[in-house]
C-alpha angles and dihedrals in degrees: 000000000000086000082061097051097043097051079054101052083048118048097018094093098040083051099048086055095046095040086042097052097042084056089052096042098050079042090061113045085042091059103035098253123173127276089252085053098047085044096047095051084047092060092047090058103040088042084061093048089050095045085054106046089050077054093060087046089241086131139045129238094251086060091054093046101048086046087054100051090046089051099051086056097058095045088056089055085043088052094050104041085051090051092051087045089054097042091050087051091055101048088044081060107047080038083057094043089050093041095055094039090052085045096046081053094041093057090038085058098042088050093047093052082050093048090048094045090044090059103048099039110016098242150084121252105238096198154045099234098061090036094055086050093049083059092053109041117011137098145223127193126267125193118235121201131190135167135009130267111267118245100222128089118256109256124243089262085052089049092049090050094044098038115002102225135071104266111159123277101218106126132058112267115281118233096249081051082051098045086045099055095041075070093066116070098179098065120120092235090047091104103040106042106004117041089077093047116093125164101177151153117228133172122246140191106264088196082062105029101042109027116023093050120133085243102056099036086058094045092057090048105046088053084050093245106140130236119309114258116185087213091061093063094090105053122078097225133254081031086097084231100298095107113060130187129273112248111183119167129183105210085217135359128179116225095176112310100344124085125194132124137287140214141198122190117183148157150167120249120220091242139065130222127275107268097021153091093215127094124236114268113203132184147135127208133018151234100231100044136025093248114135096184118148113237085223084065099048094055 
């Protein structure tokens, strides 16, 4: 019976290694590990053999230390590569999150400077050239308000300007009596209520007004995304400008009884999704519909 326990003191721990490791190994080439994996259950198994064996007595001390020592070593590689493994994984990752997020504000921009083409001129720009010089040096229109409705009613000459007939005068001015009569600068009240009131459009620079505000500079840097560059427009990131954007544009399409055009703009990015083998795909619009929707937003 103390023969029992004693076999058990002494070779439990060498066969629960080598049980153990046998178990991981077979575990890791069954279900496609990685080499460290599949080396590091190896070791397990061969350090439970050996452990064993010195337990039988069938090796000398100086075996087991130099094995171990050897073995130490290759357990610190091991430990480093995994470290870098697991360090470049990270910063893939962080690389993936700011590349989708500078390519989420790269098509915003790019749909804003169509939308805005679209309504001046009632087309899509089909290019990057033109749309790189629409950055830089085309408008949109602002509203500029100054001045505050008068509260008095219009008088029965200011009627005959604005209407021609004899309505009643009973309410204060409205905003659109008051506009109307900033426009003529020979009535008799010009001077006194309506000099100061302007209710106007006015082009401004969309470089200035859009893109270099206070509101949007601080937005891109606080998500880290750098300074906009109209140049930039066209380059998908982290392709060091070697992949561009998709522009497509239908001239006219017809979506039930309305006809316009239509625009797709689209692109790869050079990453794939965690937890899968497939690229990110990215886009807004459409060449079927008008829709202008973001894929990002419909996500």
């Amino acid at each position: 019976m103390n023969n029992i326990g004693l076999y058990i003191r002494k070779y439990s721990v060498p066969a629960i290694f080598t049980i153990v490791g046998l178990i991981v190994l077979i575990y890791g080439f069954v279900n496609d590990q990685s080499g460290s994996f599949i080396f590091s259950a190896a070791m397990m198994l061969v350090a439970g053999i050996l452990s064993g064996l010195f337990s039988m007595g069938k090796l000398r001390p100086p075996v087991v230390i130099g094995t171990g020592i050897v073995f130490g070593l290759i357990s610190l590689v091991l430990i480093f590569l995994s470290y870098q493994g697991v360090s470049s994984t990270l910063k893939a990752q962080e690389d993936g999150e700011l590349c989708y997020e500078m390519a989420k504000q790269n098509l915003t921009d790019i749909r804003f400077l169509q939308k805005t083409h679209k309504e001046q001129h009632g087309s899509y720009i089909d290019n990057w050239d033109d749309l790189i010089d629409f950055a830089y040096n085309g408008t949109m229109p602002s509203l500029v308000s100054q001045g505050s409705v008068p509260k008095a009613k219009i008088t029965p000459e200011e009627r005959d300007f604005l209407y021609g007939d004899k309505r009643p005068i009973d309410n204060n001015m409205t905003e659109d009596e008051a506009y109307r009569l900033s426009k003529w600068k020979e009535g008799p009240r010009y001077d006194s209520l309506f000099s100061g009131f302007i209710r106007d459009t006015i082009p401004v620079s969309i470089m200035e007004t859009k893109f270099q505000n206070k509101a949007y500079l601080e937005s891109r840097q606080k998500a880290d995304l750098g300074t906009f560059n109209p140049k930039d427009l066209p380059y998908i990131p982290f392709t060091n400008k070697k992949d561009k954007w998709k522009i497509e544009v239908a001239d006219s399409i017809t979506v039930g009884e309305i006809k316009g055009p239509a625009l797709l703009v689209s692109g790869k990015l050079p990453f794939s999704d965690m937890g899968s083998s497939e690229v990110i795909k990215m886009s807004f619009g459409s060449l079927t519909t008008f829709d202008l929707d973001g894929s990002w937003e419909k996500e």
